[in-house]
N, C-alpha and C positions, 0 to 999 in steps of 0.2 A: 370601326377598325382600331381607333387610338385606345379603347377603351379595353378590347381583347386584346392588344399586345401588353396594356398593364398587367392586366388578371396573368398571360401565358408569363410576364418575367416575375412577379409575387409567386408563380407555382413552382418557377425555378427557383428562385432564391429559398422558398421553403424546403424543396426536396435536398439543397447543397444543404443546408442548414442541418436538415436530419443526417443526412451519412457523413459533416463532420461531428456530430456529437455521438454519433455510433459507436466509436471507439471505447467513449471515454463512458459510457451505459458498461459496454461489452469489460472493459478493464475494472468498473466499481463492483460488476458482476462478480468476475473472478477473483478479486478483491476480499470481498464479501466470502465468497466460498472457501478460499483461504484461511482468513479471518477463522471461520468458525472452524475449519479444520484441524488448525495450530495453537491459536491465542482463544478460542474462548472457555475453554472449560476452565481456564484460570480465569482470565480478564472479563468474562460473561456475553453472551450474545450483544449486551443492550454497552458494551463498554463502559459499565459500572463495577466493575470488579469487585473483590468479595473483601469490605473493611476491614481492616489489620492483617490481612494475607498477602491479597493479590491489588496491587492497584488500581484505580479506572483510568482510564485512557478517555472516556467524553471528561472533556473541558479541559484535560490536562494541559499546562503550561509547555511542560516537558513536549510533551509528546508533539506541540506546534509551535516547538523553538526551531532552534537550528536542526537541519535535514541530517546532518552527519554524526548527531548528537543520538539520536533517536536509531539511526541506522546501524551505530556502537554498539548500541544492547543488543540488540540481534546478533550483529557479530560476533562477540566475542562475551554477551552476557553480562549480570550486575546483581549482585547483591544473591535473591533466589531465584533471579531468573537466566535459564540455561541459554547458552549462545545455539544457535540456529546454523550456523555457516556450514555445517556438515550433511542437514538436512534439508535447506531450503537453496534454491538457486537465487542469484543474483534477482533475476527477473520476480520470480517470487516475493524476496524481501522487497522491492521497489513497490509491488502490486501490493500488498499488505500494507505497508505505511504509507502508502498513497491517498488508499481507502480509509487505516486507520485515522489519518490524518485530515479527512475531509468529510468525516462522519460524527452525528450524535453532535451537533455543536460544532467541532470541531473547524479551523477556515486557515491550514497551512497548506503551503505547497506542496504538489507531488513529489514523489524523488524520480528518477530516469534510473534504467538498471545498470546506464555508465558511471552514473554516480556510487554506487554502488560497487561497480568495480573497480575504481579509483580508491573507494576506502578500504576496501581488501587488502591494495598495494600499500595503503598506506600504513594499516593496521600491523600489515606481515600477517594477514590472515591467509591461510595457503586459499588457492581456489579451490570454488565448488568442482565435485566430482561425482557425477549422478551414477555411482558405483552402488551396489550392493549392500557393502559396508558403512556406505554414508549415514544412515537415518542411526541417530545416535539418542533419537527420543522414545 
């Protein structure tokens, strides 16, 4: 009997185990699809980016410094690379640099799309507007 209610709470403890790491499978997912949707035909599938062009993003320093450092270029853009704020939502830029930021080497923390929207306010970047007119890439 003692030995079946071990096994029955290991099965529990494994199945809680799997649906909280769900999320965060299901967020590297769309992450990932993101990714190659927006950043990689610059930045490359593999996050090695194209020398003297386009950056890499694996092992970058930048890219797993400060969260709101990283979340700036997307905003509002740097040097050749075009700001995002009119085509990507909040939620978006967070899943992107999440991913990008936890991929290929990489070990910084996620961003939250509150965070996110707190740099907006801070930036003076207007909000996203999933208008028509938005996609400005």
């Amino acid at each position: 009997m003692k030995e079946g209610l071990i096994k029955l709470a290991m099965l529990l403890v494994a199945v809680i185990a799997a649906g909280a790491s769900a999320p965060s499978r299901a967020e590297g997912t769309e992450g990932k699809a993101l990714f190659l949707k927006n950043c990689a035909a610059c930045h490359q599938a593999t996050g090695k980016g194209i020398p003297g062009a386009f950056p890499a993003l694996a092992g970058n320093k930048f890219v797993q410094g400060k969260s709101s450092d990283v979340a700036t270029v997307l905003l509002k853009g740097r040097g050749g690379m075009p700001d995002f704020s009119d085509s990507l939502s909040d939620q978006e830029i967070s899943t992107i640099l999440s991913f990008v930021r936890s991929s290929w080497g990489n070990q910084a923390a996620p961003l939250s799309e509150a965070e996110v929207v707190a740099l907006r306010d801070v930036l003076q970047v207007e909000p996203f507007s999933n208008g028509q007119m938005s996609n400005k890439h």
